[in-house]
C-alpha positions in Angstrom: 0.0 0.0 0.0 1.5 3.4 -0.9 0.2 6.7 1.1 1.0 10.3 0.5 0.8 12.9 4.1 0.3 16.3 1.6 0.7 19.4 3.9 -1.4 21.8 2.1 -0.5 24.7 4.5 3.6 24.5 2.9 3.8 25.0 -0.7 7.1 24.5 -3.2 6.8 27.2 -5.6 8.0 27.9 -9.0 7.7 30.7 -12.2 9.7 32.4 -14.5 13.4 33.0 -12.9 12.9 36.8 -14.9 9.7 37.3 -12.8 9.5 34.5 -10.1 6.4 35.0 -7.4 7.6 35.6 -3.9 6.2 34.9 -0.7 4.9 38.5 -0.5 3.6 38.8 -3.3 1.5 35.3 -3.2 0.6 36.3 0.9 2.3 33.7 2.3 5.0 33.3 5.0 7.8 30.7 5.5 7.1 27.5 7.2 8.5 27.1 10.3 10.5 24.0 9.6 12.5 22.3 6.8 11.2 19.8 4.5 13.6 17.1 5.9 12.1 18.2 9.5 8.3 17.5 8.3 9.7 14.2 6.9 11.1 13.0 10.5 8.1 14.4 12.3 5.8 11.8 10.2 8.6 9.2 10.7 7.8 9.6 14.6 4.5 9.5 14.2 4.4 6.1 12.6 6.6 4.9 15.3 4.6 6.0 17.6 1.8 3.4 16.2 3.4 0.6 14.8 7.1 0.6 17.1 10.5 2.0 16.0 11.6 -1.5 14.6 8.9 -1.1 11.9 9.4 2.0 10.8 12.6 3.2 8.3 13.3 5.9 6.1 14.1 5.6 2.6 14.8 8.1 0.0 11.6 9.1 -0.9 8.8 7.4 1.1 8.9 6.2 5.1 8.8 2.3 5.0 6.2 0.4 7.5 7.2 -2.8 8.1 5.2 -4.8 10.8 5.1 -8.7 10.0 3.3 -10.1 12.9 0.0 -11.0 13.2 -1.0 -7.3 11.6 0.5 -7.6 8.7 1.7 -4.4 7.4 3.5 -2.8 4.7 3.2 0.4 3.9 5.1 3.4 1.9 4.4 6.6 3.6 5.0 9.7 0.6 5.4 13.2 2.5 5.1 15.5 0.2 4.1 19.7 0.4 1.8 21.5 -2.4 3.0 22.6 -5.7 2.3 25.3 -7.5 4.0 26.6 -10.9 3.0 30.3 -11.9 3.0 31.7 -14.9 4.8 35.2 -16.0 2.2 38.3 -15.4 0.0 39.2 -17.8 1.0 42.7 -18.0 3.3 45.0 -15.6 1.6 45.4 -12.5 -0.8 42.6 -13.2 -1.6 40.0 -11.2 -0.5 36.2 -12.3 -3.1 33.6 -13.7 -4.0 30.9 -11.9 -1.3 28.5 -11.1 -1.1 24.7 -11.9 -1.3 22.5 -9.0 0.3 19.5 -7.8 2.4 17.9 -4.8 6.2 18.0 -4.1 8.7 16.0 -1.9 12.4 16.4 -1.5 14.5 13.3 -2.3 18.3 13.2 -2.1 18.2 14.2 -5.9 16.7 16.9 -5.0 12.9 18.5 -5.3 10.7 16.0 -7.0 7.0 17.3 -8.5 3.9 16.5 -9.9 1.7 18.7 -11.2 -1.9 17.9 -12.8 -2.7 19.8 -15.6 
């Protein structure tokens, strides 16, 4: 069974590097937290529920292994929001609508999908 924990109040953002949206400008703030943080903080969670032996963290996705009479093997995906702007429509304008999708940071660096 594969999961995905989405924190919808983080987001990864990205735009045009001539005219890329800023926190400001989108009226949002920093997180409190790094993305590696979030990622250990659902880590502990799970071992709070299924035990620290069952629980390891992989590259991408927290693995849930619990082979007694439970049963129980799980991929845990964290992953924030993702949103990719567009360049304004005019100086001064606002930006369209962005196109949404979910992001997680692997040792690769940030990986996305966006539905279109």
């Amino acid at each position: 069974m594969d999961l995905g924990v989405c924190l919808t109040d983080a987001f990864f953002t990205d735009g045009p590097r001539y005219d890329f949206p800023g926190l400001k400008e989108l009226g949002r703030e920093p997180v409190p937290f790094r993305f590696d943080q979030y990622k250990s903080h659902i880590a502990w969670c799970l071992e709070q529920e299924f035990g620290r032996n069952a629980v390891r963290m992989g590259e991408k996705a927290i693995h849930i292994h619990k082979d007694d009479q439970d049963k129980i093997h799980a991929d845990v995906v964290p992953a924030f929001t993702f949103q990719i702007y567009g360049p304004r429509l005019g100086l001064g304008n606002a930006r369209g609508a962005p196109l949404n999708g979910i992001a997680l940071i692997t040792e690769e660096g940030l990986s996305t999908g966006v539905e279109y």
